[in-house]
C-alpha positions as CSV (number, residue, x, y, z in Angstrom):
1,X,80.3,68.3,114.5
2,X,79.6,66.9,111.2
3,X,79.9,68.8,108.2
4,X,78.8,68.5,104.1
5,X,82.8,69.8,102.3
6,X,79.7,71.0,99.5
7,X,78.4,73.0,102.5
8,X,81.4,74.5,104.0
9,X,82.6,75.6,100.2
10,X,82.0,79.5,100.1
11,X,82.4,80.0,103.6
12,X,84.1,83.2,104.9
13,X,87.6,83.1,106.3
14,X,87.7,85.4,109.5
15,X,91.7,86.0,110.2
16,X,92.7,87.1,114.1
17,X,93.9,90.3,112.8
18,X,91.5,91.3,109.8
19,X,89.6,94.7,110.5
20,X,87.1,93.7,108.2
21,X,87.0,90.3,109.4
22,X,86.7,88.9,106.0
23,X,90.0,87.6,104.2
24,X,88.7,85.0,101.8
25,X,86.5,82.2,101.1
26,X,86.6,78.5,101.4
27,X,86.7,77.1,98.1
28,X,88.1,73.8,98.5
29,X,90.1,70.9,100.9
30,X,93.0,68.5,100.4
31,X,92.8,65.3,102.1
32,X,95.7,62.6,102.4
33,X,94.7,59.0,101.0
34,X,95.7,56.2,103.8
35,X,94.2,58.0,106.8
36,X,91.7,60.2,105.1
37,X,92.3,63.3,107.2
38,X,91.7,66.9,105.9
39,X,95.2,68.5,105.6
40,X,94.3,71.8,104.2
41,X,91.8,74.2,103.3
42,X,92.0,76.1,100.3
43,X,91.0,79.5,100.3
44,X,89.7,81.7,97.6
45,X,91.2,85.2,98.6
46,X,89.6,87.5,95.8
47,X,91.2,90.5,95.9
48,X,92.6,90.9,99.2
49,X,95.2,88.6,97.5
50,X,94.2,89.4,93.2
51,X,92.6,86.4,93.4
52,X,95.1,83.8,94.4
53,X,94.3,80.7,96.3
54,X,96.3,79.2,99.7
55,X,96.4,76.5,101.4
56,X,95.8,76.8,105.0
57,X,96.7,73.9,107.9
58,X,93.7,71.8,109.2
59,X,96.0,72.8,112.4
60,X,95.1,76.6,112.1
61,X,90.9,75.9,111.3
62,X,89.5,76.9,115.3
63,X,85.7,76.5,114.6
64,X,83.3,76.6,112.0
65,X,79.6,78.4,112.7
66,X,77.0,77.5,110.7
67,X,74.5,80.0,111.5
68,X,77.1,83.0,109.9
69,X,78.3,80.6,107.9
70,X,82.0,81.7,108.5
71,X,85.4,79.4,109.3
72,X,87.6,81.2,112.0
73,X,91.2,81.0,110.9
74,X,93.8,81.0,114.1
75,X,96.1,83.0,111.7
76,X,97.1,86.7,110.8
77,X,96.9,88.0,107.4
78,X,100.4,88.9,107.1
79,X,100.5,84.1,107.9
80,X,98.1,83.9,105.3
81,X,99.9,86.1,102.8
82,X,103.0,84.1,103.5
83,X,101.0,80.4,103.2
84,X,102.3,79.3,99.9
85,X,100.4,79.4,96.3
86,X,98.3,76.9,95.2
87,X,99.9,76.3,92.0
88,X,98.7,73.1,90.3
89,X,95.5,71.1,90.3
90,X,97.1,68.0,90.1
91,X,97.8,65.4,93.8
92,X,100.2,67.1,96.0
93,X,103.0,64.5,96.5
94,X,104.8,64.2,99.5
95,X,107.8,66.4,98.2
96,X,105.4,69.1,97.6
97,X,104.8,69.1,101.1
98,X,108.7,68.9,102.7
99,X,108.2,72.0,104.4
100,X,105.2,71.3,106.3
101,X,106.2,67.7,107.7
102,X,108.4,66.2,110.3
103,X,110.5,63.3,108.4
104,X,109.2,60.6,110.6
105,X,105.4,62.7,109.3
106,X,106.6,61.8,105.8
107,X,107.8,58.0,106.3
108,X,105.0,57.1,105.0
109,X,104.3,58.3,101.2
110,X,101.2,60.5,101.7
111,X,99.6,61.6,98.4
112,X,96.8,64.6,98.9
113,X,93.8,65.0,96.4
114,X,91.0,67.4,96.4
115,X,87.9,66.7,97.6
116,X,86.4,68.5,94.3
117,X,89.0,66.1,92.1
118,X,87.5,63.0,93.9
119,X,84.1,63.7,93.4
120,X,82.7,62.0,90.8
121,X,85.3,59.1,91.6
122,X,83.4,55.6,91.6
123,X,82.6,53.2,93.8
124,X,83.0,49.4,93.8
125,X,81.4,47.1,96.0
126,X,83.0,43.2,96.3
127,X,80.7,42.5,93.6
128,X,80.2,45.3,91.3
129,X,80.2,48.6,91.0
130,X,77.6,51.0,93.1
131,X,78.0,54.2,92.5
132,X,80.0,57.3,92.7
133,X,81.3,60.3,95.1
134,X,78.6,62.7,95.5
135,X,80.1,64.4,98.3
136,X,82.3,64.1,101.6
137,X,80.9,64.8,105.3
138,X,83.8,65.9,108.0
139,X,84.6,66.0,111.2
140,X,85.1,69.3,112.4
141,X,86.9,67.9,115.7
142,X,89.6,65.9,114.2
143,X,89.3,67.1,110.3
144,X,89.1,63.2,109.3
145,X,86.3,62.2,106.7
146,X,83.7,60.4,108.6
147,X,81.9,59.3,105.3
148,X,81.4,59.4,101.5
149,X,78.3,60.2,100.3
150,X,77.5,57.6,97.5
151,X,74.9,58.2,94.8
152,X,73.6,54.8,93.5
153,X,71.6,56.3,90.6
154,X,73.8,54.5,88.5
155,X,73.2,51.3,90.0
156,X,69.6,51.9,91.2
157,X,67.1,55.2,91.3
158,X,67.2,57.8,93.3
159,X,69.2,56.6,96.2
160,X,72.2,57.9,98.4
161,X,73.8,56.6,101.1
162,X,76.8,56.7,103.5
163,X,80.2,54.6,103.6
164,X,82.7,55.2,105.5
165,X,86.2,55.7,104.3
166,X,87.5,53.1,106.6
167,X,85.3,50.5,105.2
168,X,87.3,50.7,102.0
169,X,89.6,48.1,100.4
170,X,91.7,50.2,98.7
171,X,91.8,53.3,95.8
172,X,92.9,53.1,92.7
173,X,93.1,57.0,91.8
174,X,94.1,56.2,88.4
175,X,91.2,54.4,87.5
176,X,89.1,56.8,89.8
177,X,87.6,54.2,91.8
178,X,87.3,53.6,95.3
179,X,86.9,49.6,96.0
180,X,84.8,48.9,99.5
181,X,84.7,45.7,101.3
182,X,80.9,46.1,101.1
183,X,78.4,44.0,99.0
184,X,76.2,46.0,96.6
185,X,73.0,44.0,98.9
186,X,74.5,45.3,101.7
187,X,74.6,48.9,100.9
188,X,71.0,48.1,99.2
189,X,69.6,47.7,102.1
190,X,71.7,50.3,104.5
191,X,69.8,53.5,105.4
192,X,69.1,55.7,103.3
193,X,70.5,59.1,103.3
194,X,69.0,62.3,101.8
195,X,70.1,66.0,101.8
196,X,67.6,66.7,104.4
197,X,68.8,63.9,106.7
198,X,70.0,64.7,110.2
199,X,73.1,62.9,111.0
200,X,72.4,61.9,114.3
201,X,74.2,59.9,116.7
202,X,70.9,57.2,116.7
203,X,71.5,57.7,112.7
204,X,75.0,56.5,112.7
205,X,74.8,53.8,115.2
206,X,71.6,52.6,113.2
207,X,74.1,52.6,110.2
208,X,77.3,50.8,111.6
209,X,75.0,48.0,113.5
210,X,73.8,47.5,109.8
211,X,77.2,46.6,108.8
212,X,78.4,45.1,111.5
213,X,80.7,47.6,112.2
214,X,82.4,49.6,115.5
215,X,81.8,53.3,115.6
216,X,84.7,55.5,115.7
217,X,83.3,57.1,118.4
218,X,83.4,54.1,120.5
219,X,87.4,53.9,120.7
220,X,87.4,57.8,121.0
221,X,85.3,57.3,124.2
222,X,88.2,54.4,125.0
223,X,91.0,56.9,124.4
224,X,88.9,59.7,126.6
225,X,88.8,57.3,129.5
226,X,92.2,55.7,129.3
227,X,93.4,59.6,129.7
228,X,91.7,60.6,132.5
229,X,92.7,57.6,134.3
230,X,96.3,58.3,133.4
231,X,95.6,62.1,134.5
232,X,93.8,60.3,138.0
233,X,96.3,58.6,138.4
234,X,99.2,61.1,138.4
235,X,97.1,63.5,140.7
236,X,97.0,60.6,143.5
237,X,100.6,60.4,142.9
């Protein structure tokens, strides 16, 4: 399911293990810059914990439910007492993260930012700037960011839209700006996308036919079926 980060922020954290079920808020995520994947959540823990923050693994997040607007964490509290601090505000670099990755995890040099740091950041079309990150919608499956939401009041009024990540050129974080291989005309005429927009399947493939582009869940269908005719094939076997 897709998911608003501006939503999910304030969420309750329900632990396995908490007799209160409560053990903290959502207050913010970290994402990783070349596959733009959520790596961790960062929870608010009030004072459960005087009012430190953790990070907690994408890897330990089992399901989020709108309706009681509550994340369930696959972890105890004792876990989440030992997750370490959130000390700094500034990109996690790679050696900040040594003892959560696998060295082959860490060949490449994977910078995280929050999503809170980034918005704001703007972004550049091939020929001009566009806009700027209003917001982030998620994937609750795999934790990858499906799309930025763009607001184009600076360019024209009133109008936000979606890009996906993977449509980008490249970042330059120290200019805050996100370059896409999109022209401004292009994303003029994409559809429009408003706060009280469903984000439908029809919706989505309506938006990548306007582009031109694949739909990621077209190669995850790919992926389903190539595995369950590997798994066929092994049962005949």
């Amino acid at each position: 399911m897709l998911n608003k980060v501006k939503t999910l922020k304030g969420y309750s954290l329900d632990a396995v293990d908490a007799l209160d079920s409560k053990i903290g808020k959502c207050k913010d995520f970290f994402f990783d810059d070349r596959f733009w994947t959520i790596r961790y959540l960062v929870a608010e823990t009030g004072t459960w914990l005087t009012g430190r923050q953790v990070r907690i693994s994408h890897c330990a997040l089992e399901g989020i439910f709108k309706e009681e607007q509550t994340i369930d964490v696959a972890l105890t509290k004792k876990q989440i007492e030992d997750c370490s601090y959130l000390v700094t505000k500034k990109p996690v670099t790679c050696q900040f993260e040594d003892s959560f990755f696998t060295p082959a995890q860490k060949v490449w040099n994977m910078h995280l930012y929050s999503t809170h740091a980034v918005n704001g950041n703007y972004i550049h079309a091939t020929d001009g700037e566009i806009g700027h990150v209003d917001d982030f919608i998620i994937d609750d499956e795999t934790w990858e960011i499906r799309y930025l939401i763009v607001n184009t009041s600076n360019w024209w009024v009133g109008k936000k839209v979606l890009i996906s990540p993977q449509w980008g050129d490249r970042v330059s974080w120290d200019d805050k700006t996100v370059f896409i291989n999109l022209s401004r005309e292009a994303i003029k005429q994409s559809p429009e996308y408003t706060d009280k927009s469903l984000l439908t399947r029809n919706y989505e493939i309506g938006l990548h036919g306007h582009y031109n582009r694949k739909g990621y869940w077209v190669n995850a269908l790919a992926n389903n079926r190539s595995s369950d005719a590997s798994t066929a094939g092994l049962i005949r076997c």
